[in-house]
PADO-531290 format. One line per 4 residues: their letters; for each residue x, y, z of C-alpha. Coordinates in Angstrom, 3 decimals, padded with zeros to 6 digits. Layout:
A = X:Y:Z  ... $
This chain:
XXXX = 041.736:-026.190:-018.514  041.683:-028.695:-021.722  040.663:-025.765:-024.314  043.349:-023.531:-022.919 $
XXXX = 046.034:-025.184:-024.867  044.571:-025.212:-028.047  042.687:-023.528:-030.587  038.835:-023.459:-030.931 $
XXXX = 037.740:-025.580:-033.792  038.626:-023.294:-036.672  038.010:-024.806:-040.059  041.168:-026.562:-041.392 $
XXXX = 042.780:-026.843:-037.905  042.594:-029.216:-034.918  039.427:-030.293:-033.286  038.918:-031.239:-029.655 $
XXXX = 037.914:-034.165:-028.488  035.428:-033.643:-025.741  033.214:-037.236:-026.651  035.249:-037.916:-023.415 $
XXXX = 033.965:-035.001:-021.203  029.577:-035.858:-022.705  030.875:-039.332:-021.190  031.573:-037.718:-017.843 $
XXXX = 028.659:-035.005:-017.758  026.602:-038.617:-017.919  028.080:-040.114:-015.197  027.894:-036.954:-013.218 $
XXXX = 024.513:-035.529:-013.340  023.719:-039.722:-012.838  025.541:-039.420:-009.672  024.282:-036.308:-008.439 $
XXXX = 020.663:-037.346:-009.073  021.702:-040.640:-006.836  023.167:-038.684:-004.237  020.304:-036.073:-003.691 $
XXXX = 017.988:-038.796:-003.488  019.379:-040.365:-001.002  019.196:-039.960:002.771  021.569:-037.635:003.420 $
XXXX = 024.111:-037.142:006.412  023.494:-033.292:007.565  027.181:-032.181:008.385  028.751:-029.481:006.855 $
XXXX = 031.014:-032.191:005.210  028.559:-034.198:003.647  026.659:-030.438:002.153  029.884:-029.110:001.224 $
XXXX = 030.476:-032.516:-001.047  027.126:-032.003:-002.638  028.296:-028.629:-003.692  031.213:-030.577:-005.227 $
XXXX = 029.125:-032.613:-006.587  027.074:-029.591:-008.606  030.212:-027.873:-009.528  032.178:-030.142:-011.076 $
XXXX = 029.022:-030.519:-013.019  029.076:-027.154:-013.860  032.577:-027.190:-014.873  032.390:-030.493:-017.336 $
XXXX = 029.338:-028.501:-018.834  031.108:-025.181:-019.286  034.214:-027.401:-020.688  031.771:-028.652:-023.265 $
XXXX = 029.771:-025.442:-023.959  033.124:-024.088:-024.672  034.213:-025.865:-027.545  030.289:-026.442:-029.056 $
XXXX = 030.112:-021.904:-028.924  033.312:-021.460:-029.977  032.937:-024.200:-033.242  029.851:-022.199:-033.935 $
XXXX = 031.128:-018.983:-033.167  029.819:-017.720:-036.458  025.958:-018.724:-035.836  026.266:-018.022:-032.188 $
XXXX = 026.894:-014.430:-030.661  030.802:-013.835:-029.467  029.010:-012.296:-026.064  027.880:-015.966:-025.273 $
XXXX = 031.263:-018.130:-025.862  033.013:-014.940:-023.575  030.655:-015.796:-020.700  030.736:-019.541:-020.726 $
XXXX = 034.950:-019.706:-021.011  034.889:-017.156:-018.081  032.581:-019.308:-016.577  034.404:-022.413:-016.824 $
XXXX = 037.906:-020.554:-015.486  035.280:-019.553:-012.863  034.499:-022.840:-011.923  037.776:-024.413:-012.372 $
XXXX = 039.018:-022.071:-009.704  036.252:-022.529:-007.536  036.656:-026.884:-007.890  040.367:-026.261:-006.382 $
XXXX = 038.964:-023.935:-003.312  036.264:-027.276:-002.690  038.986:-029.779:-002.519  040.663:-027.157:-000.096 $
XXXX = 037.343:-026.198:002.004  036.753:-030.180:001.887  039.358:-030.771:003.114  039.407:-028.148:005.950 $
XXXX = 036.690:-029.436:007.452  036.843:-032.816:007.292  039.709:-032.652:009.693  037.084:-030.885:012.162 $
XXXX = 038.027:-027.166:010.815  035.658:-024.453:010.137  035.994:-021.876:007.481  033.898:-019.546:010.015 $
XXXX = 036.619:-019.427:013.038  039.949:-020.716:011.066  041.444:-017.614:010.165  044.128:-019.710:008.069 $
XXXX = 041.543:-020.176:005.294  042.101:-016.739:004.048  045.698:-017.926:002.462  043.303:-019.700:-000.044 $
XXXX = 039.982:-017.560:-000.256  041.702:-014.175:-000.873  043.871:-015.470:-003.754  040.716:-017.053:-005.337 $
XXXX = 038.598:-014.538:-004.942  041.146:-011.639:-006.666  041.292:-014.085:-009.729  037.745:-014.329:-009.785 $
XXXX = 037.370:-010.895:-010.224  040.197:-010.939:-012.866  038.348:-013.464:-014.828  034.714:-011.953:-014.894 $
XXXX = 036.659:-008.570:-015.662  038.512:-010.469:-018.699  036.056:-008.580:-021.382  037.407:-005.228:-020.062 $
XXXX = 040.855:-006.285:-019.795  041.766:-009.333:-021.519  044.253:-010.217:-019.215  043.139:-014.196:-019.421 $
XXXX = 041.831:-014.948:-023.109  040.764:-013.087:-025.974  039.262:-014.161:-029.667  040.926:-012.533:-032.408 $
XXXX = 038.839:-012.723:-035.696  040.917:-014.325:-038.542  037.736:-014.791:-041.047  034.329:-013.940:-041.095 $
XXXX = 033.070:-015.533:-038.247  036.051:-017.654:-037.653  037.553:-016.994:-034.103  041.374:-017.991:-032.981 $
XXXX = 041.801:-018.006:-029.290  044.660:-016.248:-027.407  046.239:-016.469:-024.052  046.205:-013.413:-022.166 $
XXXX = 049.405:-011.975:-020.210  047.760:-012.717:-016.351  046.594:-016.277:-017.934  049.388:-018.005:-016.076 $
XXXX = 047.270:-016.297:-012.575  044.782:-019.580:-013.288  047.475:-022.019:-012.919  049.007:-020.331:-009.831 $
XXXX = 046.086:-019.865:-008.141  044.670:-023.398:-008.570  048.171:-024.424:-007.704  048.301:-022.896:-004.168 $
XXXX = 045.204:-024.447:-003.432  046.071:-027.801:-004.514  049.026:-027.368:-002.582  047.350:-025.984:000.372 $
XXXX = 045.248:-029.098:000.175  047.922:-031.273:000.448  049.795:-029.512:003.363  046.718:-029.409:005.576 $
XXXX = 046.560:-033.104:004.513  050.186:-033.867:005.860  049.629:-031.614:008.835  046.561:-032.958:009.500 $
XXXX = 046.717:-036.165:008.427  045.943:-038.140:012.437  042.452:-036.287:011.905  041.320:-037.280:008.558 $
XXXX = 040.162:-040.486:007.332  042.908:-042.972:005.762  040.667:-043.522:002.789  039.943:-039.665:002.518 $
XXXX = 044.316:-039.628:002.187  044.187:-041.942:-000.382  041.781:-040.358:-002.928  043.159:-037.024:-002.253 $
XXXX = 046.496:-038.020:-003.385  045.519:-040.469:-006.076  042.844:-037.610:-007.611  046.130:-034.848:-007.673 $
XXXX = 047.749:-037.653:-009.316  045.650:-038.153:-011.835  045.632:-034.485:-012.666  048.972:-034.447:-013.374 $
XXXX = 048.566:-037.140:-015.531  045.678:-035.500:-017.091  048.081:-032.341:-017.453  051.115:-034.210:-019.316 $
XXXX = 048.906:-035.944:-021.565  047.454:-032.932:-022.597  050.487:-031.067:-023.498  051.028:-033.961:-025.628 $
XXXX = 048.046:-034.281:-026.891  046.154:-031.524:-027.005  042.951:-032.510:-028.336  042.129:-034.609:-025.657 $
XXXX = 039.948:-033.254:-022.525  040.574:-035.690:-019.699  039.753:-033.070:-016.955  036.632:-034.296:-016.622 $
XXXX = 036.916:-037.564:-016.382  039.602:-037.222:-013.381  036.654:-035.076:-011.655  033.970:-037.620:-012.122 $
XXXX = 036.560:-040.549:-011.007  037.629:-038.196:-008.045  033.590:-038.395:-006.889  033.095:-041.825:-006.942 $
XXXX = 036.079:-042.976:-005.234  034.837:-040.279:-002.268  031.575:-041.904:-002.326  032.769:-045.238:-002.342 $
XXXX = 035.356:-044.933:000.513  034.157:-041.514:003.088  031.213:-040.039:001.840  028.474:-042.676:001.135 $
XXXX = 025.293:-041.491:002.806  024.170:-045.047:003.536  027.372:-045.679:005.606  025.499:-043.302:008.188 $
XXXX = 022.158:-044.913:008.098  021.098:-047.479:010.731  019.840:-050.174:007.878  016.859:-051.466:010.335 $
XXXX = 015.019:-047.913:011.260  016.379:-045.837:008.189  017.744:-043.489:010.941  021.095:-041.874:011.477 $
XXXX = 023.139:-044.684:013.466  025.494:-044.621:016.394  028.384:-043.627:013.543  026.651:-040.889:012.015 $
XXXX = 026.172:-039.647:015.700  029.317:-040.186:016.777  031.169:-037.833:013.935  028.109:-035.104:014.160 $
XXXX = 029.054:-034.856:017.871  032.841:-034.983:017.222  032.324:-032.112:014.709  029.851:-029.654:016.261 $
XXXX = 032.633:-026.708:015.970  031.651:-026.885:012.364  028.237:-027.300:012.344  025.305:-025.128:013.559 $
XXXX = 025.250:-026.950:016.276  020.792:-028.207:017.373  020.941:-027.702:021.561  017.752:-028.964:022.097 $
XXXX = 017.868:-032.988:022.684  015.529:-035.549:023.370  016.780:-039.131:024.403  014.574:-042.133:024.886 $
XXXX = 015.005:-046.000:025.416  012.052:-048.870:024.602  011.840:-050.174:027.986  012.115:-054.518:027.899 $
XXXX = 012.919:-053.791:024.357  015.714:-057.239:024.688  012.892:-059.350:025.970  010.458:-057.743:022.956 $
XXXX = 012.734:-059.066:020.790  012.901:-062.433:021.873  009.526:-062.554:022.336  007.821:-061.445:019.204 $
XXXX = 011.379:-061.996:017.075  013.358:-060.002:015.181  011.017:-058.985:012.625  008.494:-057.470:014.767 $
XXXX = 011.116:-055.798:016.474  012.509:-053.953:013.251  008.934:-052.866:012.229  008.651:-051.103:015.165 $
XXXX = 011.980:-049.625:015.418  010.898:-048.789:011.861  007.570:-047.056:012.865  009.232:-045.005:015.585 $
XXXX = 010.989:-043.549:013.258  008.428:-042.431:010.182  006.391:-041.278:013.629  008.800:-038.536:014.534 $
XXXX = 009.708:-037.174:010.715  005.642:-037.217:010.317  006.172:-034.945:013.552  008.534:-032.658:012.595 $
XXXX = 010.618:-033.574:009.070  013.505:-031.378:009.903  014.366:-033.389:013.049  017.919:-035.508:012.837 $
XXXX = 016.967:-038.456:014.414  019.374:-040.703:015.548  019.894:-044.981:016.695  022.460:-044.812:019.071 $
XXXX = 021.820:-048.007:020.493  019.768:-050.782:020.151  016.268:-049.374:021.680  017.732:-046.241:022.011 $
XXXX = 016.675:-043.090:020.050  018.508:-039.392:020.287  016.710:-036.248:018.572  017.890:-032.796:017.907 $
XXXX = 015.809:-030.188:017.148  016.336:-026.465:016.137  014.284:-024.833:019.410  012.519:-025.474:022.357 $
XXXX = 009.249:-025.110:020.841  009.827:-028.213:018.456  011.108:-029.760:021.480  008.042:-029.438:023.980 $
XXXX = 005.526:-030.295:020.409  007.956:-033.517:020.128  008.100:-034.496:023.628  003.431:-034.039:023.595 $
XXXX = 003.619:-036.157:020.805  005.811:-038.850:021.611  003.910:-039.109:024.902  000.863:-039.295:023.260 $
XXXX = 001.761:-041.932:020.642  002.980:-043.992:022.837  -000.372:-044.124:025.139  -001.638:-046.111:022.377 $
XXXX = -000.861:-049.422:020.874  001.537:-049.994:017.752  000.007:-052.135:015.278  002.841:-054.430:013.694 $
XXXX = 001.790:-056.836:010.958  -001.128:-059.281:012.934  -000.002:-057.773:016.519  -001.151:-054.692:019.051 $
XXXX = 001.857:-053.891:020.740  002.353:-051.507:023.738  005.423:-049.903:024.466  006.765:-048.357:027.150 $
XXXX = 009.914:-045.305:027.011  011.814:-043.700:029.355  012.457:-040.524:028.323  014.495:-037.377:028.956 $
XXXX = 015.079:-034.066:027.497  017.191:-031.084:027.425  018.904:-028.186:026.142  022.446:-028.652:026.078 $
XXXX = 024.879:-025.816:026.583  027.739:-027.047:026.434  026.853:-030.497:028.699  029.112:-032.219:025.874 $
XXXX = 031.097:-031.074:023.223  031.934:-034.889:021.698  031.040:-038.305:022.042  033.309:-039.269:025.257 $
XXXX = 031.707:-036.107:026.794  028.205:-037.419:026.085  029.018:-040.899:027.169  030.000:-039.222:030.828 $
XXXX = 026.570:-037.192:030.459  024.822:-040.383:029.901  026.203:-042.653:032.340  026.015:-039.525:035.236 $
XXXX = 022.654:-038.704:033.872  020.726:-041.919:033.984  021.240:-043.552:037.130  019.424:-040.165:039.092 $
XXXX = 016.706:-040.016:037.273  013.375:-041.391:039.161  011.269:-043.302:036.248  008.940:-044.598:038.099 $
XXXX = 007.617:-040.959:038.858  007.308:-040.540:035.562  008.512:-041.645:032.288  009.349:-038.134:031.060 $
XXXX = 011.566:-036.319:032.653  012.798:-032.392:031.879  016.647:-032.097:032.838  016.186:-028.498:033.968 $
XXXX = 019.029:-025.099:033.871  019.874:-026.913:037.618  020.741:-029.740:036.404  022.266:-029.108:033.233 $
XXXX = 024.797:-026.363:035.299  025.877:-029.028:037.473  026.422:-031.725:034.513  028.555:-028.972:032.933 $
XXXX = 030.707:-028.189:036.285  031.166:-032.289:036.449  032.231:-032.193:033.012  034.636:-029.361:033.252 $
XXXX = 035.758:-030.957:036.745  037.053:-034.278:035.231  038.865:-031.826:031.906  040.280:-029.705:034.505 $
XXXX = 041.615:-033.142:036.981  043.145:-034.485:033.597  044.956:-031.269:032.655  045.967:-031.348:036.563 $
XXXX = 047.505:-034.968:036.326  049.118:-034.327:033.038  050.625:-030.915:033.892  051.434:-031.859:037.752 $
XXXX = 050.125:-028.430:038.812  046.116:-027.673:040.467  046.436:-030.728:042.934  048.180:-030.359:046.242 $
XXXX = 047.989:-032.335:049.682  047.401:-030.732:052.798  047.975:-032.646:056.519  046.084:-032.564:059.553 $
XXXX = 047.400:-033.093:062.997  046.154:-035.767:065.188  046.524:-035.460:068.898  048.012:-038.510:070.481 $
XXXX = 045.928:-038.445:073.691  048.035:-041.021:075.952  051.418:-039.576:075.139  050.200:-035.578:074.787 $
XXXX = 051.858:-035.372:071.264  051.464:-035.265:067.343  053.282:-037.175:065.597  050.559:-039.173:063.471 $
XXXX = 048.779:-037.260:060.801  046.295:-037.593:057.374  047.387:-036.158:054.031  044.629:-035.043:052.162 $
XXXX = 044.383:-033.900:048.366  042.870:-030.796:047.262  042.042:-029.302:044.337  042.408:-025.455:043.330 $
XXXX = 041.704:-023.624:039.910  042.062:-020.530:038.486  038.397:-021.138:036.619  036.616:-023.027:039.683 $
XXXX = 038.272:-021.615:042.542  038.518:-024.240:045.661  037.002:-027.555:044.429  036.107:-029.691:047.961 $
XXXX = 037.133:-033.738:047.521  033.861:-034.841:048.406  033.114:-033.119:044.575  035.897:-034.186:042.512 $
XXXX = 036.770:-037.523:044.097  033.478:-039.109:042.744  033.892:-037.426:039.081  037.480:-038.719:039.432 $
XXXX = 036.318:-042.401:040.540  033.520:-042.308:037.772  035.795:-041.068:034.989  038.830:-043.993:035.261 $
XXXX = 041.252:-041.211:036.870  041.155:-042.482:039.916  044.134:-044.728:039.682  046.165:-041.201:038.755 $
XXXX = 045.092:-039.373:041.725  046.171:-042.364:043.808  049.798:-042.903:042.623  050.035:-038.705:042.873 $
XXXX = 049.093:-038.864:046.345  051.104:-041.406:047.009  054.117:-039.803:045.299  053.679:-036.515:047.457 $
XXXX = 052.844:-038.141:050.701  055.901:-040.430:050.635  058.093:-037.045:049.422  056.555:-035.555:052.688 $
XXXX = 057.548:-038.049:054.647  061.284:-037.969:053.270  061.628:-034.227:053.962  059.695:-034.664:057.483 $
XXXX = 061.420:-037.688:059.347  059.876:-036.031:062.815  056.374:-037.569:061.180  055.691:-040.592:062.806 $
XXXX = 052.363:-042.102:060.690  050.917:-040.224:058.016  047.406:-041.709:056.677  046.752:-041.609:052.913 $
XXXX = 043.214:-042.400:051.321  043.320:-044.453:048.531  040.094:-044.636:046.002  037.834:-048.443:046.127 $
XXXX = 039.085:-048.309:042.157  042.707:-049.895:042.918  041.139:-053.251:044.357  040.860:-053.741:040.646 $
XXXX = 043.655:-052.801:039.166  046.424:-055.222:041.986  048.254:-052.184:042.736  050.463:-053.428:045.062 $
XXXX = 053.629:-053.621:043.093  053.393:-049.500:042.138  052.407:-048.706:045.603  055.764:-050.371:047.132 $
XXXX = 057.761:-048.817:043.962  056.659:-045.765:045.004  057.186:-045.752:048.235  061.166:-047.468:047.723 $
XXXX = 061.813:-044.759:045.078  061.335:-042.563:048.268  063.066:-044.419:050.543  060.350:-044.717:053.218 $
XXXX = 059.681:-046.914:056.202  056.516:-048.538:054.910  055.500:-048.412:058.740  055.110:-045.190:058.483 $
XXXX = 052.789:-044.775:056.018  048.571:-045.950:057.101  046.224:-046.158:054.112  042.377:-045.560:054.982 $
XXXX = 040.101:-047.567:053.626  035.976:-047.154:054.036  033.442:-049.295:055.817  031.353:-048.903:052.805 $
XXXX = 034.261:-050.210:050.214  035.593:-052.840:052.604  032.088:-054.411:053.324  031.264:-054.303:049.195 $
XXXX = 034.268:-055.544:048.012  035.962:-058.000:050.840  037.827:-060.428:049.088  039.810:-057.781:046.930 $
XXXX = 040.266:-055.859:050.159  041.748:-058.560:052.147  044.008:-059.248:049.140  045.240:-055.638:048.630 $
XXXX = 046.048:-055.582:052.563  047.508:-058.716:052.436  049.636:-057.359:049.706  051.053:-054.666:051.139 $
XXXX = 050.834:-055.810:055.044  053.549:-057.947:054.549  055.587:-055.414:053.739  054.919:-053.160:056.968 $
XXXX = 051.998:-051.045:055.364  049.169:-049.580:057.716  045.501:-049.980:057.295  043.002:-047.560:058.967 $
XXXX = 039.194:-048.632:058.477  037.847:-045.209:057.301  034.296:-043.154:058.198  033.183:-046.565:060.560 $
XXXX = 029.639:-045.863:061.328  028.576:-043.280:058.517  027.224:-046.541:056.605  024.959:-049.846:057.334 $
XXXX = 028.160:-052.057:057.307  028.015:-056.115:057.767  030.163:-054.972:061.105  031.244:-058.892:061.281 $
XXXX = 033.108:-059.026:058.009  034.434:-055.707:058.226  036.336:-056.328:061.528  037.972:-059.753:060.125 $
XXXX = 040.063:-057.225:057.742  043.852:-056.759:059.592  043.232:-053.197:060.300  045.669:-051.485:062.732 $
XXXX = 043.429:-048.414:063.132  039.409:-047.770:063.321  038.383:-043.958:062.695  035.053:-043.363:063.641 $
XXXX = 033.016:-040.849:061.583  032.300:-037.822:063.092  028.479:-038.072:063.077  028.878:-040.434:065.729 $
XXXX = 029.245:-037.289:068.211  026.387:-036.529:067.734  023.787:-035.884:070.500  021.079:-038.551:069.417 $
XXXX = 020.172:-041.247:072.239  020.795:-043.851:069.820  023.499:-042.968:067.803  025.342:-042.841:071.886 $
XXXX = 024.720:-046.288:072.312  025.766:-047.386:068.653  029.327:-044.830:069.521  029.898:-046.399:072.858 $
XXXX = 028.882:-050.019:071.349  031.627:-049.251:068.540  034.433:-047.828:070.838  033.454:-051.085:073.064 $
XXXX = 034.104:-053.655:070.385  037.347:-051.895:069.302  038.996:-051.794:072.451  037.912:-055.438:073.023 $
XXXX = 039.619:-056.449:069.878  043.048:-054.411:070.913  042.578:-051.684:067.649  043.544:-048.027:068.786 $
XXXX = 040.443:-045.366:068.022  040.696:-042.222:065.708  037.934:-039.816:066.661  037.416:-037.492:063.115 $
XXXX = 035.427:-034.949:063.396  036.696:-033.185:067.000  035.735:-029.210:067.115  034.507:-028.572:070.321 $
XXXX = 035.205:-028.720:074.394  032.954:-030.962:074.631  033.632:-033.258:072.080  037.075:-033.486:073.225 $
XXXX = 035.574:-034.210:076.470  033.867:-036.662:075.317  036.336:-038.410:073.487  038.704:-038.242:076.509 $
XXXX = 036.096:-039.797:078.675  035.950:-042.801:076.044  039.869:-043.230:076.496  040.023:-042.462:072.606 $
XXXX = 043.816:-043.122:072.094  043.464:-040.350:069.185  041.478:-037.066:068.299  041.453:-035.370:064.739 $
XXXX = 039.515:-032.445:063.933  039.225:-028.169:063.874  039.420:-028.414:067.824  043.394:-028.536:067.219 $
XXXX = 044.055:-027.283:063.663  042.631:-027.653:059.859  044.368:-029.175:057.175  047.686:-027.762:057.019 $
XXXX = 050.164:-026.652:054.011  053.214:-028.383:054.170  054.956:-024.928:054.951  052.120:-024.504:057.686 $
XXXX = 052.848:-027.286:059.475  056.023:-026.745:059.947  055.040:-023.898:062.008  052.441:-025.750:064.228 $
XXXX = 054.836:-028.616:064.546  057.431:-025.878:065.722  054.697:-023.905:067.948  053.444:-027.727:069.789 $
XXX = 057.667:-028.851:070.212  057.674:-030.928:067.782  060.089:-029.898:065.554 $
């Protein structure tokens, strides 16, 4: 607001200086021509600073306009130096919303669904008003002829509106900033306050001095230290392919609440593409990395293509349509050979596509969808694959699954254990039982553990779940002392993690007999993992812990090494009752070897007469299952222990 605070070269007074601002107007239509030629990052953040970019322009070009008009205001129609100055107030206005709106949605905001923005847009756009109104007003600036053709410039009474108004702005800038400063780039903190510092500067040197214009040099620097440090477009360009890299991906993923978000994906590896590499070297490698890429924009141009890994290419498109012409294409070129330099080289993809609604909404979302997505998809069918509604509905239950297990473990509410009797066939009683978790939600309704325990497992929250049903099994058993054994699953992930120290804090926080509590462990992880397994029993064994070998014939265990574990309990799966010829010899084979080996039988599974029968004729020491009750409340077992004299 340099010519504000002075008057407009009339003859015999002061001139301003603006050999400063033609400096800056250099440097910034240089830099915008740079910028625009460049490959540019297509977030709302990186458009929104190109807008910057043209405005501040615009506002170092009205600044100079200004004084050149107003110097010649007596060859030059008064009509024209009215327009530019309102221009420039315009403008100036309109720079101090940018920094706000930059601002805004660099820390992942939107100006579309943040309500809060209004604080800033209303004020602005009032003034606006005022100052393209000025010629019918004069509330801002008016000329008031003093000679023939010799203009003095005066401050209008609602002049002090500009300074306000820019004010708030700046100042709403910088609260967001402090608010929000965890979401915004360190570098991004330090230009903001070093540019507002320099426009104070800018300010009290101008009071002093006011022929100088230094606004728009403080502009020009505030651009290139962006550039420089948060906003260079080749930061987000893999350097081999000239695509977007993993980065650029990573923050257009992270940020889709302020973009208009593409649905429709395509995702493709180079098959072998390590052993390409070593083969032909690195060169040949990049060329063809290279000419995958000017492929697809000779496709479709508008498609934001994307390196997220080495061989690995993702592309969004706008609609299905592009999607299904990309996918004919790609399958196409890559029938045929790539020539690179002096070589024919064929390449083989695998490649999936989709339409994503909602299947991630950032990049640890998309990891999960990844990692779930690639190991059930059948290549050798076919190398292109269509993720269909089907499976995109069940990715997106998964996904919400694992949010809604995390918001359970953090807020201790959604997750409760249930117990089911077991009949203790030689002494006609129940006093041994299983605590099992369940999961219930307001959104999902009843969520079965055979569903969330492997999204749990997969996800790293499987440690969680364990010490929570360990905390509420051992509480159980401190409010239930009639409870003789109560069996626990545990998840295959704690072998890794040497557990054994929590498990016994645990359990002494609750002051429980450690005999009394039996964790189950499964042929399958036993058998895979045999050494940790031995070690974790070993752990806890010594200490008076339980082991129950878990689902024993629902795999194809090494039966040898499984038995050499110190379980105190085998549970046979309840398929074994089933009437197939063979599966009777492999049940009374199993319930053979046990008793042989002195380790007491848990029959799951138990829902009929005959089953029981069955399992009575075997002298099964135990029987679990719907024949005697379901999984039980807490509050509901109390009853049934009451109802069979137990309690």
């Amino acid at each position: 607001m340099a010519e504000l605070l002075t008057t407009w070269f009339i003859p015999g007074k002061m001139h301003c200086n603006y050999f400063l601002e033609l400096c800056s107007l250099v440097f910034m239509v240089a830099i915008v021509i740079a910028y625009y030629s460049r490959k540019k990052f297509p977030t709302a953040v990186f458009k929104l600073f190109g807008v910057c970019l043209i405005s501040v322009t615009i506002t170092i070009s009205c600044d100079i306009l200004s004084c050149y008009l107003l110097d010649n205001a007596d060859r030059i129609p008064l009509f024209w130096c009215e327009a530019i100055t309102e221009l420039l107030y315009f403008s100036q206005i309109f720079c101090s919303y940018l920094l706000f709106a930059y601002i805004f949605y660099s820390i992942g905001k939107t100006l579309r669904f943040e309500p809060r923005y209004y604080l800033t847009i209303v004020p602005s756009v009032i003034c606006s008003v005022i100052i393209f109104t000025n010629c019918l007003h004069h509330g801002i600036f008016r000329f008031v002829e003093i000679g023939s053709g010799v203009y003095d410039f005066e401050y209008g009474p609602a002049y002090f509106l500009l300074y306000v108004i820019a004010g708030l702005n700046v100042v709403s800038t910088v609260i967001y900033a402090i608010t929000f400063r965890k979401s915004m780039h360190v570098k991004l903190i330090f230009v903001l306050f070093t540019v507002i510092a320099l426009l104070l500067v800018a300010i009290i040197i101008h009071l002093f001095q006011p022929e100088h214009l230094l606004y728009g040099i403080v502009y020009t620097m505030a651009m290139v230290f962006i550039i420089i440090t948060v906003n260079d477009p080749d930061e987000k360009v893999d350097r081999i392919s000239k695509a977007f890299n993993n980065e650029a991906f990573v923050e257009y993923i992270n940020n889709q609440r302020t973009e208009r978000q593409r649905k429709h994906f395509i995702v493709f590896d180079i098959e072998s593409f390590g052993m390409f590499n070593e083969k032909f070297g690195s060169l040949y490698a990049n060329e063809v990395l290279s000419s995958i890429r000017k492929f697809i924009e000779g496709v479709n141009k508008k498609t934001y293509i994307f390196k997220t890994h080495s061989s690995r290419f993702v592309l969004m498109l706008r609609n299905r349509e592009e999607q299904l012409q990309m996918v004919a294409a790609i399958r196409h070129r890559f029938s045929s050979s790539f020539n690179v330099k002096d070589k024919s080289i064929i390449l083989t993809i695998n490649l999936f596509y989709f339409e994503n609604n909602g299947a991630f909404k950032n990049t640890d979302s998309y990891k999960d969808f990844v990692t779930r997505t690639l190991p059930t998809l059948n290549f050798n069918d076919s190398n292109f694959v269509e993720l269909d509604a089907k499976f995109m509905e069940r990715i997106n239950r998964d996904r919400r699954i694992k949010e809604i297990l995390e918001q359970c473990l953090r807020e201790k509410r959604g997750l409760y254990m249930v117990y089911q009797p077991i009949y203790d066939v030689n002494n006609k009683e129940f006093n041994h039982f299983e605590a099992l978790i369940r999961l219930d939600n307001d959104e999902l309704g009843f969520v079965g553990p055979a569903e969330f325990i492997p999204i749990a497992e997969s996800s790293g929250l499987a440690n969680e779940i364990d010490y929570f049903v360990l905390n509420e099994t051992c509480a159980f058993l401190a409010r239930n002392p009639q409870v003789g054994i109560l069996e626990v699953n545990i998840s295959c992930a704690e072998f890794f993690n040497n557990p054994s120290s929590r498990f016994l804090k645990i359990i002494k926080e609750h002051n429980v007999d450690p005999k009394r509590i039996c964790l189950e462990i499964t042929e399958t992880i036993a058998v895979k993992y045999p050494e940790k397994t031995k070690e974790f029993m070993a752990d806890l064994g010594q200490y008076g812990v339980q082991f129950a070998m878990d689902d024993f014939g629902s795999g194809y265990s090494n039966i040898a090494r499984f038995i050499t574990l110190p379980f105190s309990i085998a549970k046979l799966d309840k398929t074994l009752l089933e009437e197939s010829k063979n599966i009777k010899i492999f049940f009374d084979s199993a319930v053979n070897l046990f008793k042989s080996l002195g380790i007491p039988i848990v029959i799951e599974g138990v829902e009929t007469e005959t089953q029981l029968a069955t399992s009575k004729t075997k002298k099964i020491e135990f029987i679990q299952g719907y024949y005697f009750s379901k999984p039980l409340k807490e509050e509901d077992l109390q009853k049934f222990l009451v109802a069979n004299k137990i309690a």
